[in-house]
C-alpha positions, -999 to 999 in steps of 0.1 A, spaced: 591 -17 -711 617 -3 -690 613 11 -655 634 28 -633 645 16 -593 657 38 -568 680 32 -536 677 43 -511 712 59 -511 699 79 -540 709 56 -576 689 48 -599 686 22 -623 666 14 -658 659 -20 -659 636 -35 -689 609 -62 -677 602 -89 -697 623 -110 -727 665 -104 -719 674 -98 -762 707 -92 -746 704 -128 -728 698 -143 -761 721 -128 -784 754 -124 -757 746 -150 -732 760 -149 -694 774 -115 -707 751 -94 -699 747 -102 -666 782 -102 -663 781 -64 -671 759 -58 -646 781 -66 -624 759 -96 -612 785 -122 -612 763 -148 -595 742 -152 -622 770 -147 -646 782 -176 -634 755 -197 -631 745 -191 -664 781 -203 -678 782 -237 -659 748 -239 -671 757 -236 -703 790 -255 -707 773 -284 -692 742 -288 -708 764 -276 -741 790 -306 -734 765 -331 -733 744 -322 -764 769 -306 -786 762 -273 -783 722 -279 -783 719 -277 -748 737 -245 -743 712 -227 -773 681 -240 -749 695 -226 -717 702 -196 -730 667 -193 -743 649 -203 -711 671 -174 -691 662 -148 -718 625 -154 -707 636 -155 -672 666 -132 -665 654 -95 -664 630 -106 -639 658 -121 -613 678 -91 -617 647 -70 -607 639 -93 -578 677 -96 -565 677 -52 -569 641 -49 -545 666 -75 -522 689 -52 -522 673 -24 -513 658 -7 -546 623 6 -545 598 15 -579 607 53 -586 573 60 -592 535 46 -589 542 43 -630 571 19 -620 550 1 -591 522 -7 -610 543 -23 -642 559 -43 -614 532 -54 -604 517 -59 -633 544 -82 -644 535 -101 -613 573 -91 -598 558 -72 -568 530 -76 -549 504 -49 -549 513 -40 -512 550 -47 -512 559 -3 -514 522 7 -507 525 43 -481 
């Protein structure tokens, strides 16, 4: 499911909750397209280390466990930022997903 966050300078972005496919198939890509380098890069030392150490294995897990966990960071670090649900549709699969708390944007 995809919902969309607002600035308050007037973007918007769609941002999917839940399991990263992008994460899985691309790796530390996709975050580096975002445009969210510090998880870009965390996920690549993360990778090449456990990767060195377990030929390759290692690497293949990571990038599993950040597929499960990445869409959900980027959300977080976007509501740090500044971004707000767009609508009560948006606020309520937040908090659904457990990302927001049911008060966090409450008028």
């Amino acid at each position: 499911m995809k919902v969309k966050l607002k600035s308050s300078a007037g973007l918007t972005k769609e941002v999917k909750i839940g399991f990263s496919w992008t994460t899985f198939f691309f790796g530390f890509f996709p975050a580096l397209f975002r445009g969210d380098l510090k998880w870009a890069i965390i996920m690549l030392i993360v990778e090449l280390v456990l990767g060195s150490f377990t030929l390759g294995i290692g690497a293949w897990v990571s990038g599993v466990v950040f597929s499960f966990v990445y869409n959900k960071i980027y959300i977080k670090e976007l509501i740090e930022k500044g971004y707000t649900p767009a609508d009560d549709q948006a606020q309520s699969q937040l908090e659904k997903s457990q990302i927001l708390s049911p008060t966090a944007f409450s008028d």
